[in-house]
N, CA, C and O atoms as a Tinker XYZ file with bonds, in Angstrom:
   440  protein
     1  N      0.842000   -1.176000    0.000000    73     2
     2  CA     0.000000    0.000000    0.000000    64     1     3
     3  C      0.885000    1.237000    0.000000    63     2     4     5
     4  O      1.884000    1.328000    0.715000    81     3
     5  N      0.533000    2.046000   -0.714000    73     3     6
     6  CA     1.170000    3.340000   -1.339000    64     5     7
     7  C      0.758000    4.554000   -0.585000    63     6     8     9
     8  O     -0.227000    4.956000   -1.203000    81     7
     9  N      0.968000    5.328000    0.379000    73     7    10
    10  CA     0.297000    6.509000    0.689000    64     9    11
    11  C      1.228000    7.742000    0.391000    63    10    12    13
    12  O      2.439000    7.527000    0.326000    81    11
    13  N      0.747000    9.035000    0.202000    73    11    14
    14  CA     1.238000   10.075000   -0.434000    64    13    15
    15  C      0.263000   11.200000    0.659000    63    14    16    17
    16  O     -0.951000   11.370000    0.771000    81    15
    17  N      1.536000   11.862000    1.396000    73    15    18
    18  CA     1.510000   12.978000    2.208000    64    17    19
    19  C      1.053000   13.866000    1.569000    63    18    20    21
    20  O      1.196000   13.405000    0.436000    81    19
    21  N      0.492000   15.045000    1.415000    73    19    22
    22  CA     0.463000   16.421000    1.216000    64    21    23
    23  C      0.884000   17.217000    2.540000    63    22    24    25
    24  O      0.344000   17.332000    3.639000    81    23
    25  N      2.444000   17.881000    1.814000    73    23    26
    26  CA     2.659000   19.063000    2.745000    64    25    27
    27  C      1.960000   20.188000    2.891000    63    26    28    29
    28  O      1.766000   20.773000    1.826000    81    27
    29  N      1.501000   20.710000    3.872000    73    27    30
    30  CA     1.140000   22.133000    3.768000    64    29    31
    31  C      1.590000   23.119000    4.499000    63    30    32    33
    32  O      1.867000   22.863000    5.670000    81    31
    33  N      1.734000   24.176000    4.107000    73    31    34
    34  CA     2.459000   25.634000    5.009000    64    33    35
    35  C      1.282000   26.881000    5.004000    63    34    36    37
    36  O      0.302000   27.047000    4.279000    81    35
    37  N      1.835000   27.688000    6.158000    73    35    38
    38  CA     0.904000   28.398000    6.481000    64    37    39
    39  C      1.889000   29.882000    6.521000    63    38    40    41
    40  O      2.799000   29.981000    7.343000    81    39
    41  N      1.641000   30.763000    5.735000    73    39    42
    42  CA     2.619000   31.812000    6.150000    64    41    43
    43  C      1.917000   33.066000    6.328000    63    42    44    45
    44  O      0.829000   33.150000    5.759000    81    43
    45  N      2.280000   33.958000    6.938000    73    43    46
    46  CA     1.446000   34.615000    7.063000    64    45    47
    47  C      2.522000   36.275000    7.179000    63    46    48    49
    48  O      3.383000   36.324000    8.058000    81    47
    49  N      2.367000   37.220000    6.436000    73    47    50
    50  CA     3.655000   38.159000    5.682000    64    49    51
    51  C      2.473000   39.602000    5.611000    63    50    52    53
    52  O      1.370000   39.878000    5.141000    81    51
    53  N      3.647000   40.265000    6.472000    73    51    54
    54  CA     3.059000   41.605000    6.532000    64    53    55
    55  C      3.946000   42.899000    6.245000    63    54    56    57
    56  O      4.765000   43.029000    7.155000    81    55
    57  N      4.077000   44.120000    5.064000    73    55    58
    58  CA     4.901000   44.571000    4.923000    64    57    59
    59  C      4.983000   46.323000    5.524000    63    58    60    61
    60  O      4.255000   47.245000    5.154000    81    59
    61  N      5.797000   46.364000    6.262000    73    59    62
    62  CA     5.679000   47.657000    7.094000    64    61    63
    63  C      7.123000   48.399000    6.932000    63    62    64    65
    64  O      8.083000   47.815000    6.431000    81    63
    65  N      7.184000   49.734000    7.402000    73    63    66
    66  CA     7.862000   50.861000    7.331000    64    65    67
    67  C      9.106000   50.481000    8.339000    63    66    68    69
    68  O      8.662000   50.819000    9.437000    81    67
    69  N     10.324000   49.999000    8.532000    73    67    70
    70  CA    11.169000   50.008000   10.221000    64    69    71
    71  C     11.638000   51.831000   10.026000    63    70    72    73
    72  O     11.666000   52.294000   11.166000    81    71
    73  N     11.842000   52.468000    9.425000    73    71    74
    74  CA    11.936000   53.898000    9.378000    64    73    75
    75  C     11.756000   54.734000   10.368000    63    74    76    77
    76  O     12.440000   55.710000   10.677000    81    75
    77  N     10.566000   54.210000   10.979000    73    75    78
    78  CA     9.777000   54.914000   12.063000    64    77    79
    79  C     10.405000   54.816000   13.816000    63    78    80    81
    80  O     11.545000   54.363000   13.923000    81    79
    81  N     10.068000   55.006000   14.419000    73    79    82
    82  CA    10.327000   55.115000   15.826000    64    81    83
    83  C      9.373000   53.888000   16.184000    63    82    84    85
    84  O      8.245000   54.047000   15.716000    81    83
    85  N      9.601000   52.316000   17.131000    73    83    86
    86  CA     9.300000   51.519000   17.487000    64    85    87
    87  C      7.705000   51.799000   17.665000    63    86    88    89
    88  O      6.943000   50.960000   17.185000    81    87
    89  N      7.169000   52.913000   18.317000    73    87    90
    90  CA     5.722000   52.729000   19.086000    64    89    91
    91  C      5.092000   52.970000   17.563000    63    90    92    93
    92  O      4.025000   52.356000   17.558000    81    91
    93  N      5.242000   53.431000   16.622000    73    91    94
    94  CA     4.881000   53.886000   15.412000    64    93    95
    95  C      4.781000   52.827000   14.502000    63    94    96    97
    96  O      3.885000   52.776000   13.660000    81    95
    97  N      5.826000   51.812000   14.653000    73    95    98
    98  CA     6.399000   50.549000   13.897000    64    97    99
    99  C      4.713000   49.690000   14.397000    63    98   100   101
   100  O      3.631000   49.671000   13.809000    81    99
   101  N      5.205000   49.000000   15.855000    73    99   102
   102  CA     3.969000   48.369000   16.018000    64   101   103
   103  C      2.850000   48.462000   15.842000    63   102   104   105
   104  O      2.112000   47.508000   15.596000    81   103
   105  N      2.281000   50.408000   15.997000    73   103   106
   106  CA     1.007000   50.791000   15.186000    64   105   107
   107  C      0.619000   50.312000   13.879000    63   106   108   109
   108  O     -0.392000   49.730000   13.486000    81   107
   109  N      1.646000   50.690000   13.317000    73   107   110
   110  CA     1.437000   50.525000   12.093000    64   109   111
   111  C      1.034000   48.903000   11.789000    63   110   112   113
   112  O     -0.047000   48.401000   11.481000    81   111
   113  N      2.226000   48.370000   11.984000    73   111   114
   114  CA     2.533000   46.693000   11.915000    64   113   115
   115  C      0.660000   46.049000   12.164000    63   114   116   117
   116  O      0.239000   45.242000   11.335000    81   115
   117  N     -0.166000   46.455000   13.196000    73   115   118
   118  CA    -1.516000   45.955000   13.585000    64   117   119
   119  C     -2.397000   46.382000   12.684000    63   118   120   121
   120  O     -3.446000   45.740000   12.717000    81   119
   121  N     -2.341000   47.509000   11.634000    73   119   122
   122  CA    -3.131000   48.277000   10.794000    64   121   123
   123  C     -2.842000   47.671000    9.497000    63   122   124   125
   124  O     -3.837000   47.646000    8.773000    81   123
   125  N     -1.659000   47.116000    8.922000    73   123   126
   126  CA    -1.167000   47.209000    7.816000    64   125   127
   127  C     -1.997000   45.896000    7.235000    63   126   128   129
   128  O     -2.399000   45.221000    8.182000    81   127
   129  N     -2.297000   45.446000    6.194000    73   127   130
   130  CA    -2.556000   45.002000    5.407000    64   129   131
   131  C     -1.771000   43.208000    5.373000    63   130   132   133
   132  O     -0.561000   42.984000    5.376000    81   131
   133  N     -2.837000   42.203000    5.344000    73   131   134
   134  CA    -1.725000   41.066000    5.284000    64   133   135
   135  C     -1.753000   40.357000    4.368000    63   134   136   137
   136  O     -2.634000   40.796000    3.629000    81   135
   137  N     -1.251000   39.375000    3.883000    73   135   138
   138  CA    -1.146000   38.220000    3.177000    64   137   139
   139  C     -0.729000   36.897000    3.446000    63   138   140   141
   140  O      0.427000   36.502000    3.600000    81   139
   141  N     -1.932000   36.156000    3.496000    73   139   142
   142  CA    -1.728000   34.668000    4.058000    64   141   143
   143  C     -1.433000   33.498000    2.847000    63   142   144   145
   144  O     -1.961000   33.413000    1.738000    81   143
   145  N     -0.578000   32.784000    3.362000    73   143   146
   146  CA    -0.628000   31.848000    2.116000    64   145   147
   147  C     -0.440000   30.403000    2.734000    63   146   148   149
   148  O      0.389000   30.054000    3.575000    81   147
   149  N     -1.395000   29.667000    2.121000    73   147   150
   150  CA    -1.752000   28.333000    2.581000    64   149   151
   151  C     -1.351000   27.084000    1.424000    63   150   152   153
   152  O     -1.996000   27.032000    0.377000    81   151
   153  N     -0.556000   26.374000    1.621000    73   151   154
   154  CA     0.167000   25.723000    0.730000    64   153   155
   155  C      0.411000   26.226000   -0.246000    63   154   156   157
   156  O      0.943000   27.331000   -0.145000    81   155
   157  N      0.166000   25.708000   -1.571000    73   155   158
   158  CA     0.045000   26.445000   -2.953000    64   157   159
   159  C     -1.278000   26.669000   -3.706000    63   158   160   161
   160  O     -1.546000   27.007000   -4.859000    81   159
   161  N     -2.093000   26.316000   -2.490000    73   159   162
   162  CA    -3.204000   26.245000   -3.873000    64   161   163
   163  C     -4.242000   27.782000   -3.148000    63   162   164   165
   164  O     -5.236000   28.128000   -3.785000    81   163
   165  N     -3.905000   28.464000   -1.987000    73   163   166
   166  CA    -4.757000   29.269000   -1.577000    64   165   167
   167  C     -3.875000   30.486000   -0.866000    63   166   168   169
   168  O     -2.723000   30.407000   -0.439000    81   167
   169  N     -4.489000   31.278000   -0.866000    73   167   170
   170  CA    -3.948000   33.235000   -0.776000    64   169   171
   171  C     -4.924000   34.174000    0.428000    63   170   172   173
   172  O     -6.105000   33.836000    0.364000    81   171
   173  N     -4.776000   34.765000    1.002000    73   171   174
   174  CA    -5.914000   35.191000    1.504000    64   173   175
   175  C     -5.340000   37.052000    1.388000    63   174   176   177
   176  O     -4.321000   37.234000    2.055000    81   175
   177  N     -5.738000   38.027000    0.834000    73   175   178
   178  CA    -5.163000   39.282000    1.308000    64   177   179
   179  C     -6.482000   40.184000    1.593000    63   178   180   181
   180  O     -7.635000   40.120000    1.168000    81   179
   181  N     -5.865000   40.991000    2.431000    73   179   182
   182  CA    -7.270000   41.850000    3.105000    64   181   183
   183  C     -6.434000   43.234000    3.104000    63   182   184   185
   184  O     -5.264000   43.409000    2.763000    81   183
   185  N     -7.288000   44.072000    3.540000    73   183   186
   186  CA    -7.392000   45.785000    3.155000    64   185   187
   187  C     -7.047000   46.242000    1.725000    63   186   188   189
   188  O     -6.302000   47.125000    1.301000    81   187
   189  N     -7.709000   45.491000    1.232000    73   187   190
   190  CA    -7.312000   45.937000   -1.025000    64   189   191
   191  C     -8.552000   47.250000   -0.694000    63   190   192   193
   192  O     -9.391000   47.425000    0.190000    81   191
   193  N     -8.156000   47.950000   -1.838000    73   191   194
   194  CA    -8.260000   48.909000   -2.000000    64   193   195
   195  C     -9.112000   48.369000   -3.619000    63   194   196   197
   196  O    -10.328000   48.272000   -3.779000    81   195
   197  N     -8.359000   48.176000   -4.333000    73   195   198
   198  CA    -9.242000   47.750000   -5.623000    64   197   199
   199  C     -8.151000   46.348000   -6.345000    63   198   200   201
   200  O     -7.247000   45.769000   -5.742000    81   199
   201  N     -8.507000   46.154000   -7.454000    73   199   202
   202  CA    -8.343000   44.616000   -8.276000    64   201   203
   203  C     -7.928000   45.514000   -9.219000    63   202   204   205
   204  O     -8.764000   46.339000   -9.589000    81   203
   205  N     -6.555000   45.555000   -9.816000    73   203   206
   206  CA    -6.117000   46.132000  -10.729000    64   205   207
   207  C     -6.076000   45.380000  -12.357000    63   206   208   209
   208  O     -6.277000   45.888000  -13.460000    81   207
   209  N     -5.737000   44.011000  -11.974000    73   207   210
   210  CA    -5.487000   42.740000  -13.176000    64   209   211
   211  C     -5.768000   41.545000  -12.378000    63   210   212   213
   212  O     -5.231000   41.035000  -11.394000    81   211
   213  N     -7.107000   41.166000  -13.346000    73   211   214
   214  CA    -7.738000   39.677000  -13.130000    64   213   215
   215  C     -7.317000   38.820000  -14.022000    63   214   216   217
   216  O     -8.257000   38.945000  -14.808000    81   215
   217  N     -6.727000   38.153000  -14.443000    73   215   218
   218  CA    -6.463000   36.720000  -15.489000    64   217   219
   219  C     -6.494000   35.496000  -14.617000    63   218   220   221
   220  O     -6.643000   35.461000  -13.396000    81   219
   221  N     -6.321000   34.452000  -15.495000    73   219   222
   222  CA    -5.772000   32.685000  -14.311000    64   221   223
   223  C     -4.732000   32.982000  -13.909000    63   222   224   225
   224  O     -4.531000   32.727000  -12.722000    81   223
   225  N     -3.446000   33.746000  -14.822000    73   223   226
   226  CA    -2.181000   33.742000  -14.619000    64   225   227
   227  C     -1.672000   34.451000  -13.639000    63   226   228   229
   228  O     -0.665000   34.236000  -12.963000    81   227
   229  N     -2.556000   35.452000  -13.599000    73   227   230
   230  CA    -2.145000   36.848000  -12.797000    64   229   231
   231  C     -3.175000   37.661000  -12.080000    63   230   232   233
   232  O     -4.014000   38.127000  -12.852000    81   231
   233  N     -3.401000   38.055000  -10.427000    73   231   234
   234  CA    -3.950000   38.741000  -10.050000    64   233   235
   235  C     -3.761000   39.781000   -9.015000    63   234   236   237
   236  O     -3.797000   39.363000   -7.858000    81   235
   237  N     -3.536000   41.255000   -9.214000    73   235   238
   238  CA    -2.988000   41.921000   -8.481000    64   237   239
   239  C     -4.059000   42.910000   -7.881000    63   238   240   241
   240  O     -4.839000   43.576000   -8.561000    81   239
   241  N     -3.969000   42.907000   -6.310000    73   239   242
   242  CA    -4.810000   44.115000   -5.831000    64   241   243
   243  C     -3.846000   45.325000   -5.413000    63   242   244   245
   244  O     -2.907000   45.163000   -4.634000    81   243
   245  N     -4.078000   46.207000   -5.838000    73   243   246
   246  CA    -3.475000   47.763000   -4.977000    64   245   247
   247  C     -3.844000   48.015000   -3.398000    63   246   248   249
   248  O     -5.058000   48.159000   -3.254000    81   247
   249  N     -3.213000   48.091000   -2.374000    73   247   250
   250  CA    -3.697000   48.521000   -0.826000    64   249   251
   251  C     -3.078000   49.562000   -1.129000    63   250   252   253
   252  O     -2.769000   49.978000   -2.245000    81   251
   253  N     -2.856000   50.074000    0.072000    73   251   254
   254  CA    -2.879000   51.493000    0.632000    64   253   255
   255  C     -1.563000   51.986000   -0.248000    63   254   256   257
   256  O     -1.514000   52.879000   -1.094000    81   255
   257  N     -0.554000   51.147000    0.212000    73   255   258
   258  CA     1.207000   51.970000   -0.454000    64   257   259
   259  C      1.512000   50.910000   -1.088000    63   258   260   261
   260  O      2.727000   50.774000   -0.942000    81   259
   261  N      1.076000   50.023000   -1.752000    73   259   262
   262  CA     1.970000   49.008000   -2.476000    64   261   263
   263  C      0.231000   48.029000   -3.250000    63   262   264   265
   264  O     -0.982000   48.224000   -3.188000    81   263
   265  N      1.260000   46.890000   -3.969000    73   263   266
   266  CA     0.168000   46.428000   -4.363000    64   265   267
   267  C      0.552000   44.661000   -4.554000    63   266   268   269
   268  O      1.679000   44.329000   -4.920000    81   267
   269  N     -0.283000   43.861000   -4.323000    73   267   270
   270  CA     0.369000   42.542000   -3.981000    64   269   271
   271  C     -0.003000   41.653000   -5.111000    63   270   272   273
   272  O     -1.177000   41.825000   -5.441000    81   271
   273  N      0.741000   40.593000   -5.937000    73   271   274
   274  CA     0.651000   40.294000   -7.266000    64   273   275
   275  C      0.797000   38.761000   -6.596000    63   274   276   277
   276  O      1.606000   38.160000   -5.890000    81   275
   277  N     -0.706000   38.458000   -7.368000    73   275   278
   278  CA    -0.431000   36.907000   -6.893000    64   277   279
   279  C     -0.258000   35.950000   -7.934000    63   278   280   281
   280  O     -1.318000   35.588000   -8.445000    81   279
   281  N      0.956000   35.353000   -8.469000    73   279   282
   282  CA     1.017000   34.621000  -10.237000    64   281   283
   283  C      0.841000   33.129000   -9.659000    63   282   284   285
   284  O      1.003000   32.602000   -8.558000    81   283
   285  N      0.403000   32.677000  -11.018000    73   283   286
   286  CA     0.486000   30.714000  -11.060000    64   285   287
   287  C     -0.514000   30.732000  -12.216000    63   286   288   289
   288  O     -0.663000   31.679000  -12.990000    81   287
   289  N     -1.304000   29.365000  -12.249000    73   287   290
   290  CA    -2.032000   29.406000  -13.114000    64   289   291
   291  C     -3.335000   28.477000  -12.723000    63   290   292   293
   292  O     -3.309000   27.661000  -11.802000    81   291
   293  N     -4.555000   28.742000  -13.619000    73   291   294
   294  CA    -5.769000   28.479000  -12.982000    64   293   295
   295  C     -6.352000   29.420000  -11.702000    63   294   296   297
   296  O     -7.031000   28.947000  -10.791000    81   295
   297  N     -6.004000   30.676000  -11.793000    73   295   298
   298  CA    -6.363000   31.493000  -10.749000    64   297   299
   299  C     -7.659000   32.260000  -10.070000    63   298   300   301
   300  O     -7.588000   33.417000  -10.484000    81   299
   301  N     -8.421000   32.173000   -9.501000    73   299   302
   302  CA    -9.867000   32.968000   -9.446000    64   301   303
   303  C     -9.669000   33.100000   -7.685000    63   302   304   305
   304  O     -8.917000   32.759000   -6.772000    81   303
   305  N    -10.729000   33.733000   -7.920000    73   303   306
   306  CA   -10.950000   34.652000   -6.381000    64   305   307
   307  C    -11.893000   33.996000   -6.007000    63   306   308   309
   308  O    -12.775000   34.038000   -6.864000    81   307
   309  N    -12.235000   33.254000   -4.947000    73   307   310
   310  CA   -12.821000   32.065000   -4.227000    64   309   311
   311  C    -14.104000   33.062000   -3.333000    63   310   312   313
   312  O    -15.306000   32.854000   -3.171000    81   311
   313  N    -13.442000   33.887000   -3.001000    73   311   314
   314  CA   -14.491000   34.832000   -2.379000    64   313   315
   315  C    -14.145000   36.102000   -2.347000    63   314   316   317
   316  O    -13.173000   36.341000   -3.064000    81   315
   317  N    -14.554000   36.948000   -1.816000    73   315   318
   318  CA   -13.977000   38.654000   -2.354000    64   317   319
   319  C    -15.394000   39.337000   -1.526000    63   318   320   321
   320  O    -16.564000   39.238000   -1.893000    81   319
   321  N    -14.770000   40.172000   -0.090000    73   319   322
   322  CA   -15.179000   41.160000    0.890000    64   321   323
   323  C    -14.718000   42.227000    1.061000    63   322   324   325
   324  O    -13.659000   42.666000    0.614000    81   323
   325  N    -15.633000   42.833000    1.857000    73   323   326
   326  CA   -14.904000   44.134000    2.151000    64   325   327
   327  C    -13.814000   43.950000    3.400000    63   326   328   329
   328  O    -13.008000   44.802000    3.775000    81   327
   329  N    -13.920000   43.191000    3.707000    73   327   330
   330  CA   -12.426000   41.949000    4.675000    64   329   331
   331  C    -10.878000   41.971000    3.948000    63   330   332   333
   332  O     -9.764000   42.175000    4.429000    81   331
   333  N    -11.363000   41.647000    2.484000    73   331   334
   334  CA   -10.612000   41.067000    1.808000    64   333   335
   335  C    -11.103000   40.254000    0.617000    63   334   336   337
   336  O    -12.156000   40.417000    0.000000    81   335
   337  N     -9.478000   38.714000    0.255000    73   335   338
   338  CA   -10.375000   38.172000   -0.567000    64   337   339
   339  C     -9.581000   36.913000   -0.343000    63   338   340   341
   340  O     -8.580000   37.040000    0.363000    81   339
   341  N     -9.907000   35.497000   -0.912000    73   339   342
   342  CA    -9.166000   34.325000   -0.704000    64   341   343
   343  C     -9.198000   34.391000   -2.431000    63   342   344   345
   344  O    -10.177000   34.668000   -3.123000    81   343
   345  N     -7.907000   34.070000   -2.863000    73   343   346
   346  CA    -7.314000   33.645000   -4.106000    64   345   347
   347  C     -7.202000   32.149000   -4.191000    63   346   348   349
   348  O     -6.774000   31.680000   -3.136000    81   347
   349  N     -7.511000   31.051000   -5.334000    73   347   350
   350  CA    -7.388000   30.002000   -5.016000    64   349   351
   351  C     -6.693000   29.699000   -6.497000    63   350   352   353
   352  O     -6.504000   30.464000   -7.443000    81   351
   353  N     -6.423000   28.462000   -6.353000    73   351   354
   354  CA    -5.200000   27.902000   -7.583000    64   353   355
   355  C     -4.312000   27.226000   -7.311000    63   354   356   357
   356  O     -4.221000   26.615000   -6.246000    81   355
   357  N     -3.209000   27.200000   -8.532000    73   355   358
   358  CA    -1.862000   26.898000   -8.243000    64   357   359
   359  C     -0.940000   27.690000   -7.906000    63   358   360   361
   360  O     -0.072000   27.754000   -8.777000    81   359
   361  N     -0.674000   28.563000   -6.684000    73   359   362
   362  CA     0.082000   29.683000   -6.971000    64   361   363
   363  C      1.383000   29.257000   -7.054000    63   362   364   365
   364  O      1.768000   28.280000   -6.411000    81   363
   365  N      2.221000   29.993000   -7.901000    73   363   366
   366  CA     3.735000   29.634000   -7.728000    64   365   367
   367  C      4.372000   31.086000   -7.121000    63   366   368   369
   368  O      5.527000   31.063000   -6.695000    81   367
   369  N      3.677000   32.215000   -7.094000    73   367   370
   370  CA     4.766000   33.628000   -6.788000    64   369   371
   371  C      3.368000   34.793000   -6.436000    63   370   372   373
   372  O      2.352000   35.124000   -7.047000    81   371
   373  N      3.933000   35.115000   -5.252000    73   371   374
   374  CA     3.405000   36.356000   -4.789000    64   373   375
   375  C      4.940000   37.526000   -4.149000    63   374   376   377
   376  O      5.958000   37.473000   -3.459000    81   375
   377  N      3.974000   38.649000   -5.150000    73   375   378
   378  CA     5.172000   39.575000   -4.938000    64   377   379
   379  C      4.121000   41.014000   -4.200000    63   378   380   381
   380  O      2.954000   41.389000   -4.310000    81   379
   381  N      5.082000   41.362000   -3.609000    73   379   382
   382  CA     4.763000   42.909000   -3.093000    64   381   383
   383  C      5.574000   44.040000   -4.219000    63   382   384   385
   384  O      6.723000   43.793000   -4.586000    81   383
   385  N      5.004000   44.997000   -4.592000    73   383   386
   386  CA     5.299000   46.238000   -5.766000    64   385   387
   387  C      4.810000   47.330000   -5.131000    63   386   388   389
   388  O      3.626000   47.504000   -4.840000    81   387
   389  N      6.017000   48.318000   -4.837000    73   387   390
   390  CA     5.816000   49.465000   -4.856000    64   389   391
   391  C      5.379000   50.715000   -5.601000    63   390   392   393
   392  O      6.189000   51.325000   -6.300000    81   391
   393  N      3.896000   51.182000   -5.444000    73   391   394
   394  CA     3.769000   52.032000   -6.655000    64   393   395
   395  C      4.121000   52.171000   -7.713000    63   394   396   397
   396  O      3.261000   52.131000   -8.592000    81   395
   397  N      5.232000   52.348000   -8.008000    73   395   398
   398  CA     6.104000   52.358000   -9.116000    64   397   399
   399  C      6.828000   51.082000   -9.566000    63   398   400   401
   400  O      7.689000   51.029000  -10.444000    81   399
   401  N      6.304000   49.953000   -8.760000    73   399   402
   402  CA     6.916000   48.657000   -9.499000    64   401   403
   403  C      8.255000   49.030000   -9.666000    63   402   404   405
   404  O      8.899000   48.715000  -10.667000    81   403
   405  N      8.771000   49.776000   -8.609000    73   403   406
   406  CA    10.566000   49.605000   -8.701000    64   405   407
   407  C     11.145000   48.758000   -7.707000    63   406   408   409
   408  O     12.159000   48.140000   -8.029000    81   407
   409  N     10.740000   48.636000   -6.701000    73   407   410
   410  CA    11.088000   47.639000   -5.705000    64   409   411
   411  C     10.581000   46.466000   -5.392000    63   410   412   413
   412  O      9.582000   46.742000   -4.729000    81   411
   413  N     10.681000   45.187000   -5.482000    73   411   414
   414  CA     9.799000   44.070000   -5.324000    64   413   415
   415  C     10.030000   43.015000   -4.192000    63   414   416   417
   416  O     10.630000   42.226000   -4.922000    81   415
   417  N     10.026000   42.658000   -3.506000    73   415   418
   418  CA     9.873000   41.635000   -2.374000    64   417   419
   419  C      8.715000   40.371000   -2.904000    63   418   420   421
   420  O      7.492000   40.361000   -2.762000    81   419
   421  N      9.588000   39.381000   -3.534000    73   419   422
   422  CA     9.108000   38.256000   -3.643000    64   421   423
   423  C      8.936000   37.213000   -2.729000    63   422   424   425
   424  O      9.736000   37.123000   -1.798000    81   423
   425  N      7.775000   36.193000   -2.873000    73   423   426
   426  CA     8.010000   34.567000   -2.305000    64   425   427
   427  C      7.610000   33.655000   -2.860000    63   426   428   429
   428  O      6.385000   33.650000   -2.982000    81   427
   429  N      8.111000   32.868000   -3.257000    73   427   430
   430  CA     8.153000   31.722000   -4.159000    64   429   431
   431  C      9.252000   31.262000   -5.544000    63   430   432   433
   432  O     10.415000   30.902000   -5.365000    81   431
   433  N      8.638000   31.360000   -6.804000    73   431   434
   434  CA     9.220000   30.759000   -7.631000    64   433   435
   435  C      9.391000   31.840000   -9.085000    63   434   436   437
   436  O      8.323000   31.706000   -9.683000    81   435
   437  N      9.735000   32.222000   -9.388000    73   435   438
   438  CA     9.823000   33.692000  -10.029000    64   437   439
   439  C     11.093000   34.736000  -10.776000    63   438   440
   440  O     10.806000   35.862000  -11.181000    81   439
C-alpha cells in the first residue's frame, strides 16, 4: 500500500515601514494590510483597495502603499469582501510592488 503525504504551510507576511520610531512601527505593523498563504493552492489578502489585473495567470490588488501580485495558473478569487479576498489555484509567486513597481519583495518561484 502506497500513501502520499500532502505538505502544507501556512505563512502569514506583513509589509511595514522600520523607518519609524518603534511605538509607530507596532502601530502601524496591527493596521497594515496582510497576506496569508496556505500551501500552494490558496492566498488570503485583506485591506485591497481595488483589483487592478484579473487573469488565471495573474492577479494583483493595490492597498494602501503598495500592491500585492499573486502569479500561477488556474487562478480565481474564491471569495472577495470588504475583509478582503481568498485567491485560489496553483500559486507559484506572490510579490509585493511598490507604486512604481521599482522595488519588489518576492516569495516563491519567479
Amino acid at each position: 500500500m502506497l500513501s502520499i503525504f500532502k505538505i502544507k504551510y501556512h505563512i502569514n507576511i506583513r509589509v511595514i515601514s522600520l523607518k519609524r520610531n518603534r511605538e509607530e512601527s507596532i502601530a502601524e505593523y496591527a493596521l497594515s494590510p496582510s497576506v496569508e498563504i496556505v500551501g500552494r493552492g490558496e492566498c488570503y489578502v485583506d485591506k485591497i483597495k481595488r483589483i487592478s489585473k484579473l487573469t488565471k495567470e495573474n492577479i494583483v490588488f493595490e492597498l494602501k502603499e503598495y500592491s500585492v501580485s499573486v502569479s500561477g495558473s488556474e487562478l480565481y478569487i474564491g471569495s472577495f469582501s470588504g475583509e478582503g479576498a481568498q485567491i485560489m489555484g496553483n500559486i507559484t509567486l506572490v510579490e509585493f510592488l511598490e507604486n512604481a513597481e521599482s522595488d519588489k519583495i518576492s516569495y516563491g518561484n519567479g
